[in-house]
Backbone as numpy.savetxt, mean C-alpha at the origin, in Angstrom:
# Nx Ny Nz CAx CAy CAz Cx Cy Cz
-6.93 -0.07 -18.41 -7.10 0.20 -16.99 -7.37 -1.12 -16.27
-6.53 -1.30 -15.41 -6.82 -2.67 -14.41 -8.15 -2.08 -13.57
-8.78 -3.16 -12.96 -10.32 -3.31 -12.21 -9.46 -2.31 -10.68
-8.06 -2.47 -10.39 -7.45 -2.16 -9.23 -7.64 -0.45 -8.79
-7.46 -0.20 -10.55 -7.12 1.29 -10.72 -8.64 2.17 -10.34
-9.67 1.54 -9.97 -10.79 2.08 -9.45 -10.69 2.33 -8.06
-10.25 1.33 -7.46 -9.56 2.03 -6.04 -8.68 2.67 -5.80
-7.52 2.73 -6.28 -6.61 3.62 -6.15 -7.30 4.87 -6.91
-8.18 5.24 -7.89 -8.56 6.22 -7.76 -9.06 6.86 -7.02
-10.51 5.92 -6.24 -11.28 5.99 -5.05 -10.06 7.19 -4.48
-9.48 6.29 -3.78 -8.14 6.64 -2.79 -8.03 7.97 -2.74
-7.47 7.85 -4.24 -6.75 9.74 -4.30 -7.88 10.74 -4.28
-8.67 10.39 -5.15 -10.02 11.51 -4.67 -10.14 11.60 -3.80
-10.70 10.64 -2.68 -11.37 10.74 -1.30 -10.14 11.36 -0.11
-9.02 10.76 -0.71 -7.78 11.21 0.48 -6.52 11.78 -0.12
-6.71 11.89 -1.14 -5.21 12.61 -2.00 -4.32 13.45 -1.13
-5.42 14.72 -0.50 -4.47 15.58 -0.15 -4.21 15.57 1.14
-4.67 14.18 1.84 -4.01 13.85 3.29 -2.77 13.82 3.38
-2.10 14.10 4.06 -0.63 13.14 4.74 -0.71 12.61 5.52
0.04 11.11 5.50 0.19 10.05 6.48 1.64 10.03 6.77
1.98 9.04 7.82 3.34 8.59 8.19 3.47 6.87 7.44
4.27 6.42 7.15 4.49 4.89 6.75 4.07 4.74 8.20
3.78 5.09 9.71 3.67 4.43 10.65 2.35 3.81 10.67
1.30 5.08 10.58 0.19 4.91 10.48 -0.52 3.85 9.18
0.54 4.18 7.98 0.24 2.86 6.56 0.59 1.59 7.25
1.26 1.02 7.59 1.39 0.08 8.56 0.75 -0.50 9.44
0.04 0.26 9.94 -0.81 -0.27 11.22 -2.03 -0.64 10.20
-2.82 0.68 9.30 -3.52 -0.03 8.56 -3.48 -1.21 7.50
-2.33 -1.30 7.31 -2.39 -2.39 6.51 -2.40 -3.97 7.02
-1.71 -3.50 8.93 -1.80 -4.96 9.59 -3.36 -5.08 10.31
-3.94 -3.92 10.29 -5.34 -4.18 10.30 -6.15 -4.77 9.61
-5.73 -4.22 8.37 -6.62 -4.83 7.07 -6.28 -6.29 6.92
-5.18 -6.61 7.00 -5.18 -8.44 7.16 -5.24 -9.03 8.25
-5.62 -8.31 9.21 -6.21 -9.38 10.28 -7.58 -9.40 10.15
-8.20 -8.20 9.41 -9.62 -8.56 8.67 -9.92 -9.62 7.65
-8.70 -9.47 6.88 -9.02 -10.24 5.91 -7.22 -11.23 5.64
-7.64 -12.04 6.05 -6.25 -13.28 6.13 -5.76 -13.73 4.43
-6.76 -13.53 4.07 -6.58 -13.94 2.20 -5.34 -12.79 1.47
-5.30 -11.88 1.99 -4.80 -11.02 1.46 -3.44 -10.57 2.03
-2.96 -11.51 3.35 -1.86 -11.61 3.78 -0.52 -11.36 2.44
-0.51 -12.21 1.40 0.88 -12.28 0.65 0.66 -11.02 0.09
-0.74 -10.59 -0.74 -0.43 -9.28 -1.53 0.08 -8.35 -0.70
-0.29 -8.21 0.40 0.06 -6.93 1.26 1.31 -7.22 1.81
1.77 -8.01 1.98 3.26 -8.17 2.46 4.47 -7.88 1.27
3.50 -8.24 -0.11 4.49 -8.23 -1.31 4.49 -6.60 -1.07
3.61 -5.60 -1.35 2.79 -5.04 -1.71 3.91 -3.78 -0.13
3.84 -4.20 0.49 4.78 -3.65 1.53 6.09 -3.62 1.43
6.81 -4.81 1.42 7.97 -4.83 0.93 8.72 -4.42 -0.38
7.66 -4.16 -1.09 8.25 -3.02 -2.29 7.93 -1.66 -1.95
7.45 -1.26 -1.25 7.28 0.24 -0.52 8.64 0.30 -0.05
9.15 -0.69 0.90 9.84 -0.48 2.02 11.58 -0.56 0.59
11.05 -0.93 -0.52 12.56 -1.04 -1.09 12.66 -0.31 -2.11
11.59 0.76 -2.31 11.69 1.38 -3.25 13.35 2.10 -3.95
13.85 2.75 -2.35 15.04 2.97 -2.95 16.38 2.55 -3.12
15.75 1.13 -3.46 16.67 0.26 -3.84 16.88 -0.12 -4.63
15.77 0.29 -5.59 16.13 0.39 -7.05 16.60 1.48 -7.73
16.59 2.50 -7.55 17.26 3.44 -7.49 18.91 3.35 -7.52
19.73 2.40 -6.80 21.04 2.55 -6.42 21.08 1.47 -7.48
19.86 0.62 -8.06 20.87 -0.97 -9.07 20.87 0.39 -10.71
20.33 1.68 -10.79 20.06 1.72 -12.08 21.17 2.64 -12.77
Protein backbone atom coordinates (compact mmCIF):
# COMPACT_ATOMS: atom_id res chain seq x y z
CA UNK A 1 0.00 0.00 0.00
CA UNK A 2 1.45 3.44 -1.01
CA UNK A 3 1.28 6.31 2.03
CA UNK A 4 -1.20 7.96 -1.05
CA UNK A 5 -3.69 5.14 -0.72
CA UNK A 6 -4.74 6.62 2.81
CA UNK A 7 -6.24 9.45 1.11
CA UNK A 8 -7.79 8.15 -1.55
CA UNK A 9 -9.32 5.99 0.93
CA UNK A 10 -10.13 9.00 3.18
CA UNK A 11 -11.87 10.16 -0.13
CA UNK A 12 -14.09 7.28 -0.88
CA UNK A 13 -15.33 6.82 2.61
CA UNK A 14 -16.01 10.38 3.37
CA UNK A 15 -17.41 11.12 -0.35
CA UNK A 16 -17.75 7.86 -2.34
CA UNK A 17 -21.27 8.13 -2.94
CA UNK A 18 -21.22 11.83 -4.10
CA UNK A 19 -21.41 12.79 -7.72
CA UNK A 20 -19.43 15.49 -9.17
CA UNK A 21 -19.03 17.04 -12.69
CA UNK A 22 -15.14 17.08 -14.10
CA UNK A 23 -16.37 20.90 -13.90
CA UNK A 24 -16.52 21.18 -10.40
CA UNK A 25 -12.99 18.54 -10.17
CA UNK A 26 -11.42 21.26 -11.94
CA UNK A 27 -12.13 24.18 -10.21
CA UNK A 28 -11.03 22.20 -7.14
CA UNK A 29 -8.09 21.15 -8.27
CA UNK A 30 -7.14 24.86 -9.62
CA UNK A 31 -7.94 25.81 -6.14
CA UNK A 32 -5.89 23.43 -4.52
CA UNK A 33 -2.76 24.75 -6.42
CA UNK A 34 -3.21 28.11 -5.96
CA UNK A 35 -3.05 26.96 -2.28
CA UNK A 36 -0.38 25.09 -2.70
CA UNK A 37 2.10 26.04 -5.85
CA UNK A 38 4.41 22.88 -5.06
CA UNK A 39 2.00 20.68 -6.33
CA UNK A 40 1.36 22.45 -9.61
CA UNK A 41 3.15 19.44 -11.95
CA UNK A 42 1.47 16.49 -9.96
CA UNK A 43 -1.88 17.90 -10.53
CA UNK A 44 -1.47 18.91 -14.00
CA UNK A 45 0.14 15.35 -14.68
CA UNK A 46 -2.46 13.98 -12.55
CA UNK A 47 -5.22 15.92 -14.76
CA UNK A 48 -4.08 15.29 -17.96
CA UNK A 49 -4.34 11.62 -17.55
CA UNK A 50 -7.98 12.02 -16.43
CA UNK A 51 -8.58 14.11 -19.38
CA UNK A 52 -6.89 11.08 -21.69
CA UNK A 53 -8.09 8.31 -20.22
CA UNK A 54 -9.84 7.30 -23.34
CA UNK A 55 -7.12 7.33 -25.17
CA UNK A 56 -5.81 4.52 -24.16
CA UNK A 57 -8.43 2.65 -24.81
CA UNK A 58 -8.32 3.28 -28.79
CA UNK A 59 -3.99 2.42 -28.71
CA UNK A 60 -5.06 -1.24 -27.14
Amino acid sequence: MYFTDRGIEELEQRRGSEEVTFEWLAEQLRTFVDLNPDFEVPVERLATWLARLDEEDDDV
